[in-house]
C-alpha positions as CSV (number, residue, x, y, z in Angstrom):
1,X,11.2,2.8,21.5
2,X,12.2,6.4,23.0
3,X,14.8,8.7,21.3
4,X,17.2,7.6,24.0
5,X,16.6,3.8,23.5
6,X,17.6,4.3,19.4
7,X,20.7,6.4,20.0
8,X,22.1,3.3,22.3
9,X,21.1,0.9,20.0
10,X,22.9,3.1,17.4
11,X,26.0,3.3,19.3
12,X,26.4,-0.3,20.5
13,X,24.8,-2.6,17.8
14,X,23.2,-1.2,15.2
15,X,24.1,-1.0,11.8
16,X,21.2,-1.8,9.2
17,X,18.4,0.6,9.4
18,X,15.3,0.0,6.4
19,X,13.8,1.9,5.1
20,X,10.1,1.2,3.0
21,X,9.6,3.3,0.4
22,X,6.6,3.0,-2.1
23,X,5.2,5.6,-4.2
24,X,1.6,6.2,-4.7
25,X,0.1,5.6,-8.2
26,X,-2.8,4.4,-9.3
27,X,-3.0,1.0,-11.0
28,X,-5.8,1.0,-13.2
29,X,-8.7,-1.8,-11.6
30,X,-11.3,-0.8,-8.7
31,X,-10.4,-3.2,-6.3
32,X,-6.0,-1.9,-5.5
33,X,-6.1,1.0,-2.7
34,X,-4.1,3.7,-3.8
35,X,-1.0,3.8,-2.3
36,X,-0.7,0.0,-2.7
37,X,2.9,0.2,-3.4
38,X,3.9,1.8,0.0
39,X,1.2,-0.7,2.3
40,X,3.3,-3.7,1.1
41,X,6.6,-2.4,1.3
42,X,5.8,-0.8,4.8
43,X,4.6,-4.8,5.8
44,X,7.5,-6.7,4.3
45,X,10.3,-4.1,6.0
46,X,8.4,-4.7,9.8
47,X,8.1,-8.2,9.5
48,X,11.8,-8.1,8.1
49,X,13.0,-5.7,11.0
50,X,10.9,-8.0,13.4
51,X,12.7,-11.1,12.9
52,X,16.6,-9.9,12.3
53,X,16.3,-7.7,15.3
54,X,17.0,-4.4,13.3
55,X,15.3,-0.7,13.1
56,X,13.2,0.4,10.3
57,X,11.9,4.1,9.3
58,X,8.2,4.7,8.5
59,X,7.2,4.5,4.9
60,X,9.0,7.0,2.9
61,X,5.7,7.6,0.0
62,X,7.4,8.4,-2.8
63,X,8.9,6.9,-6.1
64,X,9.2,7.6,-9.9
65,X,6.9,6.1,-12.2
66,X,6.6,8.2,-15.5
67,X,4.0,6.4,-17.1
68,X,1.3,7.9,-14.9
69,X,1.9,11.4,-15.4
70,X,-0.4,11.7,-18.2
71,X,-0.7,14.3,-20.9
72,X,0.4,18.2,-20.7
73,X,-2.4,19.8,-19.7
74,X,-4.5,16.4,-18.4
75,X,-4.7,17.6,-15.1
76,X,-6.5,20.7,-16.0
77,X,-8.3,19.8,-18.2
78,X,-10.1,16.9,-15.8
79,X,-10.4,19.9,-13.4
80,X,-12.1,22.2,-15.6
81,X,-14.7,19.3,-16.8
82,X,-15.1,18.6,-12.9
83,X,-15.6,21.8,-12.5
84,X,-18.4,22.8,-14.9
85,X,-20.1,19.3,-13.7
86,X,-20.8,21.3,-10.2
């Protein structure tokens, strides 16, 4: 669907647009893809926009989830230990 095509379909009909938004976190076991959050949210709003005949955005990969930011000074620190392994 062409710029053109979504501006109509704006001005005539349209008033729902979703929007998937999913943030991108780890979740702790080997066998969940990062990103996990985002891949089922980006599949429930198509199929959604697919069968009510509404538009939907891409994935917008981003959220808040405070638990996995870790300690001050985590990051560097796994960095520096990376580091001194090569």
């Amino acid at each position: 669907m062409g710029t053109e095509d979504i501006q109509k379909r704006i001005k005539e009909v349209l008033d729902t647009v979703l929007i998937p938004m999913g943030s991108c976190e780890r979740h702790g076991n080997p066998y969940t893809p990062l990103g996990l959050d985002g891949l089922v949210s980006g599949a429930v709003v198509e199929r959604t926009a697919r069968k009510t005949e509404v538009l939907h955005t891409p994935l917008m990969p981003f959220g808040y989830a405070p638990e996995h930011f870790g300690r001050v000074d985590e990051g560097f620190r796994v960095f520096e230990e990376a580091a001194m392994i090569v």
